[in-house]
C-alpha positions as CSV (number, residue, x, y, z in Angstrom):
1,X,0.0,0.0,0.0
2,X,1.1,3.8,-0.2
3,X,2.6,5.2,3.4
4,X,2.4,8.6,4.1
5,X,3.9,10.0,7.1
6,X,3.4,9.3,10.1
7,X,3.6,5.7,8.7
8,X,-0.3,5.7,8.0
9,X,-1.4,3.4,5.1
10,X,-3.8,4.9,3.0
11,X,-4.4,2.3,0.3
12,X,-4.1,-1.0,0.6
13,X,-5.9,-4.2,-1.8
14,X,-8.2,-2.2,-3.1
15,X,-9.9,-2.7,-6.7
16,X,-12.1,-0.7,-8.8
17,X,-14.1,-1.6,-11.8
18,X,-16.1,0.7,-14.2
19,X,-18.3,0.6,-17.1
20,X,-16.3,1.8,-20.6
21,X,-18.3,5.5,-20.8
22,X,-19.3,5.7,-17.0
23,X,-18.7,9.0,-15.6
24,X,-17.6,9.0,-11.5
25,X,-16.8,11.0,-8.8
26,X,-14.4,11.2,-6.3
27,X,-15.3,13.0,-3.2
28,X,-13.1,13.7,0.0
29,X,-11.4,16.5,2.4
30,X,-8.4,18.7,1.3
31,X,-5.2,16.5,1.2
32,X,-7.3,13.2,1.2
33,X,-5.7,12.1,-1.9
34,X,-8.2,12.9,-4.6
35,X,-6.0,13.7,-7.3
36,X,-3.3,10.9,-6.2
37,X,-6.0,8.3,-6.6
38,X,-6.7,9.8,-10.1
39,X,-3.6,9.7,-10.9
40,X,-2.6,6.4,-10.1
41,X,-5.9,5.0,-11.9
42,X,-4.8,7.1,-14.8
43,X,-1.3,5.4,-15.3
44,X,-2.7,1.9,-15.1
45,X,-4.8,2.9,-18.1
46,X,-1.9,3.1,-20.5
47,X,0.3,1.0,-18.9
């Protein structure tokens, strides 16, 4: 999983599956890690 400090493990076995054309949201505090959970979902895409 990803550790952030103070050693707290934010993601850990998790999947996701979507249908092709399904439009999702993300919701969540400031700093919950929004936009690194995008990310991350973004580069398995392509990869």
């Amino acid at each position: 999983g990803k550790i952030v400090p103070p050693k707290r493990e934010i993601l850990k076995d998790i999947s996701l599956s979507f249908f092709p054309g399904a439009k999702i949201g993300v919701l969540g505090l400031n700093g919950s890690g929004k936009s690194t959970l995008l990310k991350i979902i973004r580069r398995n895409e392509f990869s």
